[in-house]
C-alpha positions as CSV (number, residue, x, y, z in Angstrom):
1,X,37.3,-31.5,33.3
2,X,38.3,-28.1,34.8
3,X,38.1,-26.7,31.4
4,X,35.2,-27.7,30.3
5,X,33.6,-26.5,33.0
6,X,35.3,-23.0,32.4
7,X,33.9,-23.2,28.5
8,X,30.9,-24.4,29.8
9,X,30.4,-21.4,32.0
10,X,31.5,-19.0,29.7
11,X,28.9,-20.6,27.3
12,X,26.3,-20.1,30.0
13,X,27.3,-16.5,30.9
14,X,27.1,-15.7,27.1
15,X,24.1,-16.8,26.6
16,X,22.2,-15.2,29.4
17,X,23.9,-11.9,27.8
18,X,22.8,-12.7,25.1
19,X,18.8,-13.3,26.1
20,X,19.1,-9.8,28.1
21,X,21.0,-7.8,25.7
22,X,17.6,-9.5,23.0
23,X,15.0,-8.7,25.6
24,X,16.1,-5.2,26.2
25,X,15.9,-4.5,22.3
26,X,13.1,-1.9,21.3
27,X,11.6,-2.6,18.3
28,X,9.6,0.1,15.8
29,X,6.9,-0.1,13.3
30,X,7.2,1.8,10.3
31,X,3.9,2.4,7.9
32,X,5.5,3.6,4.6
33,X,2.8,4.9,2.2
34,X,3.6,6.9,-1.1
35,X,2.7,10.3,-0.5
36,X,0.8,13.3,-2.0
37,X,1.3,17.6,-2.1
38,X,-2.9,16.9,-1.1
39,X,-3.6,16.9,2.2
40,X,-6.7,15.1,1.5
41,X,-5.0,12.0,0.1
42,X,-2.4,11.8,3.3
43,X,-5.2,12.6,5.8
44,X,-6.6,8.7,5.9
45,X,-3.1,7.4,5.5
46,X,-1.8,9.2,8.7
47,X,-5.2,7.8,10.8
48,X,-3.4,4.4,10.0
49,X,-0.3,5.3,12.8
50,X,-3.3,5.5,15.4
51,X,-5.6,2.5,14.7
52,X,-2.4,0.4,15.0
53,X,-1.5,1.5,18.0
54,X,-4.9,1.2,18.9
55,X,-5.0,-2.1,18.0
56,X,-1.7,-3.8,19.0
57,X,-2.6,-2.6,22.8
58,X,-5.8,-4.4,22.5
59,X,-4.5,-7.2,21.6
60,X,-2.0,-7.4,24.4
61,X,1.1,-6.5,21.9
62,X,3.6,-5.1,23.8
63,X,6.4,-5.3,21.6
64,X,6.3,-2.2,19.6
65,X,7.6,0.9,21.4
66,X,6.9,2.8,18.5
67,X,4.5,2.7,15.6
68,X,4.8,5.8,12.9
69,X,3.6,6.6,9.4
70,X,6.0,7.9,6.9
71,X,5.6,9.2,3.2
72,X,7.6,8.1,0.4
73,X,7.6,11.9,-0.6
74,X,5.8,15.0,-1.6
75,X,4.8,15.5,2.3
76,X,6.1,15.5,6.1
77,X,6.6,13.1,8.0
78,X,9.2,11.6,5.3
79,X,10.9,8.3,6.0
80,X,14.0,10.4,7.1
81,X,12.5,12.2,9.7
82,X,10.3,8.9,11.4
83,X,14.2,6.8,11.2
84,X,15.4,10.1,13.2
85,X,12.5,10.2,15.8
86,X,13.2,6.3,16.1
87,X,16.9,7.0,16.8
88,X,16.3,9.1,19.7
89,X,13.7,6.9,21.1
90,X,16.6,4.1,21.3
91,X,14.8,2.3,18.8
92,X,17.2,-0.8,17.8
93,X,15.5,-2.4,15.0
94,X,12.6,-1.3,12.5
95,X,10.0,-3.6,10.8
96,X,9.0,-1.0,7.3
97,X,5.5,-2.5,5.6
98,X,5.2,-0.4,2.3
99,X,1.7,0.3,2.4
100,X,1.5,-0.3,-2.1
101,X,-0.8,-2.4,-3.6
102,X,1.5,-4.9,-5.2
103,X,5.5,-5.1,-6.1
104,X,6.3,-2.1,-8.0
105,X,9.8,0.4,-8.5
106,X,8.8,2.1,-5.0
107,X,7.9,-0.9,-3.1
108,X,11.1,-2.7,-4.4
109,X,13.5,-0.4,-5.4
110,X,12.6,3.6,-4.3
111,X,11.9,2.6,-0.5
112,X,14.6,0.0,0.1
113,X,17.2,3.0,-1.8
114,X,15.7,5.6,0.7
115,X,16.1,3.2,3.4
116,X,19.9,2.8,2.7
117,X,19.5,-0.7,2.2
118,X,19.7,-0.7,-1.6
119,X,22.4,1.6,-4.3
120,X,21.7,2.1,-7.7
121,X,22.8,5.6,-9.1
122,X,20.3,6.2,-11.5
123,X,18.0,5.8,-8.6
124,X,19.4,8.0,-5.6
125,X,20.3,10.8,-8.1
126,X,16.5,10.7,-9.0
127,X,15.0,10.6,-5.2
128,X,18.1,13.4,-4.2
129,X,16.7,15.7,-7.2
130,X,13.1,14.9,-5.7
131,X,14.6,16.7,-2.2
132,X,14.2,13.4,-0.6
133,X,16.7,12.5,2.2
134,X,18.8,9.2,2.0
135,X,18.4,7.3,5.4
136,X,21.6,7.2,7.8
137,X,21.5,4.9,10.2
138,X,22.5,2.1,12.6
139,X,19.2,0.9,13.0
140,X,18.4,-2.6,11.6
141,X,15.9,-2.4,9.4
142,X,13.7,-4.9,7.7
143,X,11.1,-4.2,4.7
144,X,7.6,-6.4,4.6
145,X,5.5,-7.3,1.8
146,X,2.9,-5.3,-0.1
147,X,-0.9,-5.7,0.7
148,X,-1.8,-7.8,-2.4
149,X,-0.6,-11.0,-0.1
150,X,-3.8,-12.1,1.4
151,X,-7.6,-11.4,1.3
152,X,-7.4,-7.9,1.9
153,X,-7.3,-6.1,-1.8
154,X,-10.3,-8.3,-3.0
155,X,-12.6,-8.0,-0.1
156,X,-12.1,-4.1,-0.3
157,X,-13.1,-4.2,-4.2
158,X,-16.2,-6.7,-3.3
159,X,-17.1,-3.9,-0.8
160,X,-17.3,-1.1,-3.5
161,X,-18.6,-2.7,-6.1
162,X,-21.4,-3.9,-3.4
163,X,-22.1,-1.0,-2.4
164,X,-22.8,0.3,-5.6
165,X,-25.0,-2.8,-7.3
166,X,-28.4,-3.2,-7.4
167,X,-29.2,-5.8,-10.4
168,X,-26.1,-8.1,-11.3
169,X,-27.4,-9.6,-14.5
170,X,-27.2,-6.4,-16.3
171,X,-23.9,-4.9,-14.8
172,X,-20.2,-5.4,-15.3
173,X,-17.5,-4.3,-13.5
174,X,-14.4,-2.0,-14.7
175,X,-11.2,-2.4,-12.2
176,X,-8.6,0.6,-12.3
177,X,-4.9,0.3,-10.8
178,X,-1.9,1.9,-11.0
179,X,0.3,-1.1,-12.5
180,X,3.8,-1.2,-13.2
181,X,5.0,-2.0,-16.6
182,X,8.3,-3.4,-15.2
183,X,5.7,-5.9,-13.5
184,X,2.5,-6.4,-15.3
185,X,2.7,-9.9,-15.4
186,X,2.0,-9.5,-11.5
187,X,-0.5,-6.6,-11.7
188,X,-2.2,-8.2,-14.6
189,X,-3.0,-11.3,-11.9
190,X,-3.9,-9.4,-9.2
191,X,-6.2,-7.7,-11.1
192,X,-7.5,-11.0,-12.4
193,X,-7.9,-12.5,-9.4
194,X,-9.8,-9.6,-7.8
195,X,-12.1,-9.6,-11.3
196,X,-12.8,-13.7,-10.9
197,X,-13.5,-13.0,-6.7
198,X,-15.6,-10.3,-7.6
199,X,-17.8,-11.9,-10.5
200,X,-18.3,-15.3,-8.3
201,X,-19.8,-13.1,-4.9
202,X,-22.3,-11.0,-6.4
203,X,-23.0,-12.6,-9.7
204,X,-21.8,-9.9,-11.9
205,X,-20.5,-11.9,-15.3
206,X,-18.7,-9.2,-17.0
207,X,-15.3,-7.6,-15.7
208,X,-12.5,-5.6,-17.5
209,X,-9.8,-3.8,-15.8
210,X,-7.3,-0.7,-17.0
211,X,-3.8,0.8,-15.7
212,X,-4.1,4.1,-14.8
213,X,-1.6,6.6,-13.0
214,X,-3.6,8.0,-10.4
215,X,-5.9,9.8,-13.0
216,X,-3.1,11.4,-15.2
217,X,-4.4,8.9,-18.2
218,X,-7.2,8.2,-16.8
219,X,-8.4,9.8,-20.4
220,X,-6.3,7.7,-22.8
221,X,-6.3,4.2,-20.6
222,X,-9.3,4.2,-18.3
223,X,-12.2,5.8,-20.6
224,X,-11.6,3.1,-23.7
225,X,-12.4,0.4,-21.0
226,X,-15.0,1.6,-19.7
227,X,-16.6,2.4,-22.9
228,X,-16.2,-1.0,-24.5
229,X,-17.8,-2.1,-21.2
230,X,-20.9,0.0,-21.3
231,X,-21.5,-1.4,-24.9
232,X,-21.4,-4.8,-23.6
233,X,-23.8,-4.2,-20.2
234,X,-27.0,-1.7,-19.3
235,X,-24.9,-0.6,-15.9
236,X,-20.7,-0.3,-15.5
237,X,-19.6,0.2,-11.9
238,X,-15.9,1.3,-11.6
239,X,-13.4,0.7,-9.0
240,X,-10.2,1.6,-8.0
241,X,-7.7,-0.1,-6.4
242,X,-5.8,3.0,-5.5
243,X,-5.2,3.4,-1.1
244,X,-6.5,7.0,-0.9
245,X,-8.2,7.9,-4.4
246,X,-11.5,7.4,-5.6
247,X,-12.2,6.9,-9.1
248,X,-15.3,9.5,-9.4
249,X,-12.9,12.1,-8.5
250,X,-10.6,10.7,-10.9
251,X,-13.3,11.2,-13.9
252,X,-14.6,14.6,-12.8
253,X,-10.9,16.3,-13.1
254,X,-9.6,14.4,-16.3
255,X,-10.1,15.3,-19.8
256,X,-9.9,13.4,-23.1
257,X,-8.4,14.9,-25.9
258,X,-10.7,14.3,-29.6
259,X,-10.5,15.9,-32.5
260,X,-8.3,18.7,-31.7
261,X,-10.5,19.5,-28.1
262,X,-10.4,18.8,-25.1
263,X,-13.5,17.7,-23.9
264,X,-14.1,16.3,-19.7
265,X,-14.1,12.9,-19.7
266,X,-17.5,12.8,-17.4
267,X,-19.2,14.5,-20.5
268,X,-18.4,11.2,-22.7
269,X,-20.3,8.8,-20.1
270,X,-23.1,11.3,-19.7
271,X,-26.1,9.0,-21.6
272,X,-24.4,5.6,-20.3
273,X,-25.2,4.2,-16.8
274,X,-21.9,4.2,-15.4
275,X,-21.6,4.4,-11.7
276,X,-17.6,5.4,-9.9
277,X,-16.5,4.6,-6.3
278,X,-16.0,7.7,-4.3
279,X,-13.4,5.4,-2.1
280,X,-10.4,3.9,-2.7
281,X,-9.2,1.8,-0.3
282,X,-9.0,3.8,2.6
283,X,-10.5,4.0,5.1
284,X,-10.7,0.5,5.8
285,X,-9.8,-1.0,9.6
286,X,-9.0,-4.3,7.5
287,X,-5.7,-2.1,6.2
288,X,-4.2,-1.4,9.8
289,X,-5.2,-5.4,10.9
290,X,-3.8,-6.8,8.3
291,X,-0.3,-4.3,9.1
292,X,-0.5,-5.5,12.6
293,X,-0.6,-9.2,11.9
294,X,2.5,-8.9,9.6
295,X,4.2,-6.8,12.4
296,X,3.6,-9.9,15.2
297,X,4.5,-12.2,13.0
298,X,7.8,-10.7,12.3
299,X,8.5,-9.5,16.3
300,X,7.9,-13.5,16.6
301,X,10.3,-14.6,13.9
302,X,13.0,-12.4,15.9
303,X,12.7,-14.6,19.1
């Protein structure tokens, strides 16, 4: 009886450790987002680290002692340097959202290598040669999902394409991403799914959609599309499902290469009534929502 009273104690005693040692624990917020050498393209990614700060005190959530953006790479601050600035805040454990569109060789492979959480040599010898630091640390760290899982992707390309309709029956709708070809089973849904969404709330019956590399083949992907398109309907609006790019910028800088010259792109759409989104994504408050509802969700898993 005695010594189950001991083992009971000690049982007790660990326990109560236990639930202080948990309580005490300081958790961070990591944004991870890919990264550009334009400071135009990281400006609306950065605003993110604010509005969700912003928005996890007005909602009462207290469990986040820190909440940082990082870039993938090209720019400061890099993941590195946010894991370092998390050490000496006595940050214990890190929730990392990869702010990509969908599952892709950054989202599932680049970031978790950075991280430390993943080893493939071809891979580290490729970010090293980039001059991007390797994460050391003791801090627990935990990567989320990419923003194709819920509503927000589609209700940002119903926004655009909105925004830039006036008579549905004789428009279509051209969709641009970035894609992966190591997952274009995935991309190839996501972008259907946005199409079909798109089509049934505004009444637009045509909708075609290209992989392009944030405007480097624009030219050789993107223009074919949206040519075939603008035989088919009197008006094309194009979108992009790119975080911090806007397709119209995308067409004014690209050029196609026929015949031997190089002609810009913009000139081969100049007698067809083809309208591009100035926006990507960003800025969008439905972004930094959606990032604080995974983050409470996982704070609440870890109780």
């Amino acid at each position: 009886m005695k010594k189950l009273r001991v083992i009971l104690l000690m049982t007790v005693s660990f326990l109560l450790f236990y639930s202080i040692v948990c309580a005490q624990e300081k958790l961070g917020l990591l944004l991870i987002a890919h990264g550009s050498p334009m400071p135009q393209w990281n400006a609306p990614v950065l605003k993110i680290e604010k509005e969700v700060q912003t928005i996890l005190s007005q909602k009462g959530c207290n469990q986040f002692s820190a909440v940082r953006v990082a870039l993938m790479e090209f720019n400061e601050p890099s993941i590195n340097t946010v894991i370092k600035d998390f050490e000496k805040r006595g940050i214990d454990k890190v929730y990392a959202i990869p702010l990509f569109i969908a599952p892709s060789g950054h989202s599932l492979f680049d970031i978790p290598a950075i991280l430390g959480l993943y080893s493939d040599k071809d891979i580290l010898n490729e970010i090293k040669s980039e001059g991007t630091e390797i994460v050391d640390t003791k801090v627990k760290i935990t990567i989320g999902r990419t923003l194709n899982h819920g509503d927000i992707l589609k209700n940002s390309m119903l926004d655009r394409v909105k925004a830039l309709s006036t008579t549905p029956d004789s428009e279509g709708v051209v969709l641009l991403a970035h894609g992966d070809e190591r997952f274009e089973p995935i991309w190839d849904s996501i972008c259907k799914e946005i199409g079909y969404y798109v089509c049934a709330k505004t009444g637009i019956d045509y909708f075609d959609y290209a992989f392009v590399e944030v405007g480097q083949s624009f030219a050789a992907e993107g223009v074919p599309t949206i040519l075939k398109a603008a035989e088919k309907k009197g008006k094309i609006i194009v979108v992009g499902l790119y975080l911090s790019m806007g397709v119209e910028k995308m067409a004014n800088s690209s050029a196609s290469l026929r015949m031997g010259k190089k002609t810009e792109t913009k000139k081969l759409f100049a007698d067809k009534n083809i309208r591009f989104a100035k926006r990507g994504i960003l800025p969008d408050k439905r972004i930094s929502e959606w990032a604080v509802d995974r983050a409470i969700e996982w704070a609440e898993g870890l109780q």
